[in-house]
N, C-alpha and C positions, 0 to 999 in steps of 0.2 A: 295747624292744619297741614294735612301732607301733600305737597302739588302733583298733579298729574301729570308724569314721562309725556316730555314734549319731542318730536322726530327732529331729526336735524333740517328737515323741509319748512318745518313751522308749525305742523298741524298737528291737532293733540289727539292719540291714537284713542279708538274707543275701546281697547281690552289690550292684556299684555298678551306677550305668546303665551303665558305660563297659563294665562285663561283659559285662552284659548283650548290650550293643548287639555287642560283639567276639564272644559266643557266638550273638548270630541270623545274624550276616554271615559265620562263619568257615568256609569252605567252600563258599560259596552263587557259583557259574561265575559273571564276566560278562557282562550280557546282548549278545546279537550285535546291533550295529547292523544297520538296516536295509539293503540295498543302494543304494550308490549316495550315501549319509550322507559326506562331506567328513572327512577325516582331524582329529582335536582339533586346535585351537592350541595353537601353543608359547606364544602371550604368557600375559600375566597378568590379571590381573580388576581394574578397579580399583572400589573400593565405599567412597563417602561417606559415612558417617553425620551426615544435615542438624545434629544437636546442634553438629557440629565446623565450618560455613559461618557463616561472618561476613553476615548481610543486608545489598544495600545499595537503595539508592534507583535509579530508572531517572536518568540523567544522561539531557538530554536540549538538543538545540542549539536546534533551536525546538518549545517546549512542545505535547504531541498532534500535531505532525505529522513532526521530525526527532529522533530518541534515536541519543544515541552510543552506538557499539556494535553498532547494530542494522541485520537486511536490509531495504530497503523498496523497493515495488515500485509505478511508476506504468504506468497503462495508456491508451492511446486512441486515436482515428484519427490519420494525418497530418494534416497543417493544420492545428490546434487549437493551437498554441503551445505543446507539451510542451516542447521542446526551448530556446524561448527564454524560458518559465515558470525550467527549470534552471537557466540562464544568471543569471539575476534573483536567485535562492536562493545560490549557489553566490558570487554578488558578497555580499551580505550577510553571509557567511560572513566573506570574507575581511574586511571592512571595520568589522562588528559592528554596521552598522545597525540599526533594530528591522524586527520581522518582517511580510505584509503585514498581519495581523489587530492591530497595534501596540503587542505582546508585547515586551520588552527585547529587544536581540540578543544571542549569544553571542561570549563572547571572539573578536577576529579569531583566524581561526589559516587554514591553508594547505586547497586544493582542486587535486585529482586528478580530470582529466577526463578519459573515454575516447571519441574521439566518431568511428562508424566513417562516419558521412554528411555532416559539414560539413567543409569547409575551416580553417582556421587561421587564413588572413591576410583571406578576406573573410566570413568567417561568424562565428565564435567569437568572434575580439577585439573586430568591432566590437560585438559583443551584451555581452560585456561592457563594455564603454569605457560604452555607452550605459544601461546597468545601474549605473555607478557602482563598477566594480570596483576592488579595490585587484590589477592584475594579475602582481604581481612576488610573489602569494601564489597565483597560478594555475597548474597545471602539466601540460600535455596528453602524455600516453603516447600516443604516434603507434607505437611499433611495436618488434618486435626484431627486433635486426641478428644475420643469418644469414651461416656462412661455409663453403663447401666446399671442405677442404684438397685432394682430390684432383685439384678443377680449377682452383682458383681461385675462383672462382666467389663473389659479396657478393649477400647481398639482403636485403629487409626484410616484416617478417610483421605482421599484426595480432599483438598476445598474446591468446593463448588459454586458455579456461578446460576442465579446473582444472592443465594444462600450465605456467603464467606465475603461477600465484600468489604462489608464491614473489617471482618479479619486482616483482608488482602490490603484496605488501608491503615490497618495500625501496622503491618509489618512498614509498609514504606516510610511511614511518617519519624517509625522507630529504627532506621536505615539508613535515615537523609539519603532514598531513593531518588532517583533523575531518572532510571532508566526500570522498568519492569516486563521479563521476557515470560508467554506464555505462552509452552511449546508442548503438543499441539493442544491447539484452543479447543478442539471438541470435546477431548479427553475432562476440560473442566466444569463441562456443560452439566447442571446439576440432570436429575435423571426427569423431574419433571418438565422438560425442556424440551420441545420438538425443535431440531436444529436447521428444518428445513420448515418452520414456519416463522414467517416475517416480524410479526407481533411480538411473539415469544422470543425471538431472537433479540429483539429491542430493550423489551422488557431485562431480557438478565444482561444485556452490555452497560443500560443506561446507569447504575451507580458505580461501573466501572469507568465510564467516560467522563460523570460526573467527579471523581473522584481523582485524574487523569487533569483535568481543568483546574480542580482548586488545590492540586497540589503542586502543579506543574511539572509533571512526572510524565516523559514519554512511556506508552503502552503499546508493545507489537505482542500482536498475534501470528501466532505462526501455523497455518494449515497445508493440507493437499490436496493435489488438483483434486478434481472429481474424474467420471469416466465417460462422461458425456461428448467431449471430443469437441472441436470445433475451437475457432481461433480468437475469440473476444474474450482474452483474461479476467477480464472484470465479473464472468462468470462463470470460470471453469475450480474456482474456490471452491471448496468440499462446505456443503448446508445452503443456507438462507442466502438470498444477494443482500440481505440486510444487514449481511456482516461485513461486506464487503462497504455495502452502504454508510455506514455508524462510523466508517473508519475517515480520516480525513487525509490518508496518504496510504497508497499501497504498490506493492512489489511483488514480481514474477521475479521467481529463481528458476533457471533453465537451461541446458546444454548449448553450450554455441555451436551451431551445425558446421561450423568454420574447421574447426578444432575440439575434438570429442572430452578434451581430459581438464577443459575449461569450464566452467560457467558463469552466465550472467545474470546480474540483478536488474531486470527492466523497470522501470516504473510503469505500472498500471492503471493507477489514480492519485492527482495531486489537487487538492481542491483550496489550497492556499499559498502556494507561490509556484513561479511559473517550473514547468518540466523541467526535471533534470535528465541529465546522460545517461547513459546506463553502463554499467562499470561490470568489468574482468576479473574472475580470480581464480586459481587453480588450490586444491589443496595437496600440500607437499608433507611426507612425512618426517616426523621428528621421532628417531629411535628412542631418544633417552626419555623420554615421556610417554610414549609407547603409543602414540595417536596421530595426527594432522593437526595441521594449522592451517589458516589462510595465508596465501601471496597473492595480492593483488595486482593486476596490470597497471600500470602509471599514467597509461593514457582511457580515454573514453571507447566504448566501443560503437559501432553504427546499426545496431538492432534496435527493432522492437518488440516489446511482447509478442504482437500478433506474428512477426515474422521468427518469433524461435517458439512459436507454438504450433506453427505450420511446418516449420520444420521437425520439430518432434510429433507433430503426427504421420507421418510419410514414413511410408510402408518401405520392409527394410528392401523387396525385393526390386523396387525399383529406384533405389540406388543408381546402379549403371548405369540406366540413363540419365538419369542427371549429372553424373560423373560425364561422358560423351558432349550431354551438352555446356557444361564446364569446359571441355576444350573447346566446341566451336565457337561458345562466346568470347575466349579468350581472343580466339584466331581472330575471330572477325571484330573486335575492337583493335587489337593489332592492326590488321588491314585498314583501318580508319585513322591512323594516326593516334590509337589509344582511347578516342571519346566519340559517342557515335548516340544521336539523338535516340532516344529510346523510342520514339513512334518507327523508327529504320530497326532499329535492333527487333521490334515487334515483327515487323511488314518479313524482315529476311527470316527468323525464327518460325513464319507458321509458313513459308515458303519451303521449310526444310521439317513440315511436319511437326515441331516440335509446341508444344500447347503451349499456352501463358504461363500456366502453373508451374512448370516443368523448367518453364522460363526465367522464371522469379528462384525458384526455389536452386537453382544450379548458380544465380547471383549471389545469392546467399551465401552458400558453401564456395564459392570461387573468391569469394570476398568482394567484389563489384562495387564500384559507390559507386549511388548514386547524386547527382550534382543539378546544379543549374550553369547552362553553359551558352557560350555566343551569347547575338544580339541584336533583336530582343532574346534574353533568356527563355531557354525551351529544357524542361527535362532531358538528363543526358545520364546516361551511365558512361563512367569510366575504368579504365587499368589503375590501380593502388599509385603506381606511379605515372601517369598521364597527368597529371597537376603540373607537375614541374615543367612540362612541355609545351602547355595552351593558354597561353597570355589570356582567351578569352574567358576563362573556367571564374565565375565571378564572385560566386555563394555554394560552397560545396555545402550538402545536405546531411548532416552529422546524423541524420537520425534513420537516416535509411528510407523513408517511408513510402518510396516506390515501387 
């Protein structure tokens, strides 16, 4: 005979929950879906319990700016050397050079490039050649070959997303790929794709992210701004913010208003390890290969996205003033001994007429850090060389963001 569940109190319960629960529900209709509610799925659910996931580390090919595994999205105008910046990346890859901030490099291993605007024979190779490429680990997806039995008929297509993914991962797997560049991303957008809607955006990344994960393959996209104007990188990406979204690391390429014949790589989203710098390079030409290469600066630079996107949007004609107020800023931190709290440099600046904006943006182009200074530390702008003079200068501010 089977005894009846006694409570830990002593007292012997008169029904289990399971009765219980079987006598509120037993007879109680199903409720009517709403109209118009999509019929259940046959699949099945799947549910992780975290206690059962192994942790691991982000693997990562170059430390804060390429993780294996992962989407990453670069953003900026034409002419800025996005394209021959890749070329540069993508050779270190294959080679294990170190990186341009002079981090270790990663194991060589193979690069997967998709590139729907350059050539082959006079654009890509010599960019690599002149990069220092090891190119027998480079391998450009030019296209899929198409056949029409009813006529005959051969041709060849870009691969399209998320159409070709499948494809896109037998080339990496068949590559010993680490690195796969796809320039520009829209170009690979299959044609059923609306690239400014969110859903659809997801839909054609998701087996490329997926595929990015269990391969351990970094994947950058490479776009241009939009024309919408205004200075939150995060969505001046050409389509969807879903793409910007999907991505787990991204990057502005953009003029330094410092110096016109440079540009820098900002970060604009890091969403696994903390912010990196944002780094300098100019590209220099190389006759015998008949293209450019990158040269990178050795040091960090002190921009941010937002502030080289206000700077690229500033109209050419009012230049001169901020040239003007480039000198009085200069003068008048001079006259302070070099470091002059920025709530004073406000108060004297719109005493002389001159806006915030106008204010900021002449800091920029003058080169200006700004710092944390005295004590208690107060925001201070400083002269490039004012450091070396102010025992009180405590935490300069590497990132600019005043």
């Amino acid at each position: 005979m089977t005894e009846a569940p006694v409570h830990r109190n002593g007292h012997t319960p008169t029904a289990t929950a399971a009765g219980i629960l079987a006598t509120v529900t037993t007879g109680i209709p199903a409720a009517t879906p709403p109209r118009g509610t999509p019929p259940p799925s046959n699949g099945t659910t799947t549910l992780v319990r975290m206690a059962d996931v192994e942790p691991e580390q982000i693997q990562w090919l170059w430390p804060g700016y390429l993780a294996a595994g992962k989407l990453h999205v670069i953003d900026g105008d034409p002419n800025l050397g996005k394209s021959t910046m890749m070329s540069d990346l993508a050779a270190r890859v294959t080679t294990g050079a170190d990186w341009p901030d002079g981090q270790p490099g990663c194991a060589p291993a193979g690069v997967v490039m998709m590139s729907a605007e350059d050539g082959l024979h006079d654009t890509i190779r010599p960019r690599l050649d002149a990069a220092g490429a090891d190119t027998t680990h480079v391998f450009a997806l030019t296209g899929i070959s198409e056949h029409d039995p009813t006529c005959g008929e051969h041709w060849e297509r870009l691969p399209s997303l998320p159409r070709d993914s499948s494809r896109i991962r037998a080339a990496v797997e068949e590559t010993n790929a680490a690195l796969v560049v796809v320039d520009p991303f829209m170009a690979y957008l299959g044609a059923d794709i609306n690239p400014y809607r969110d859903t659809e955006i997801r839909r054609a990344l998701a087996p490329l992210t997926r595929m990015a994960e269990q391969l351990r393959v970094a994947v950058v996209l490479v776009r241009h701004w939009n024309k919408s104007g205004g200075h939150h990188a995060i969505y001046r990406g050409g389509g969807s913010i879903g793409i910007i979204g999907a991505a787990r690391l991204g990057f502005a390429v953009a003029r330094d208003p410092s110096e016109q014949t440079r540009s820098v790589l900002a970060p604009t989203k890091v969403n696994i390890a903390s912010t990196p710098p944002s780094l300098a390079f100019r590209l220099v030409d190389v006759p015998e290969h008949g293209c450019a290469r990158v040269e990178w600066d050795s040091e960090p630079i002190p921009y941010t996205a937002a502030e080289l996107l206000a700077a690229a949007d500033e109209l050419p004609d009012s230049r001169r003033d901020h040239t003007d107020t480039e000198v009085w800023l200069r003068n008048f931190l001079r006259d302070h001994g070099g470091v002059a709290p920025l709530a004073e440099v406000r108060k004297a600046a719109r005493a002389e007429g001159i806006a915030d904006r106008t204010l900021r943006r002449a800091r920029l182009q003058a080169g200006i850090a700004s710092i944390r200074a005295g004590f208690p530390a107060t925001a201070s702008w400083a002269l490039n060389d004012a450091n070396a003079h102010d025992t009180n200068v405590q935490d300069v501010d590497s990132r600019g963001t005043t």
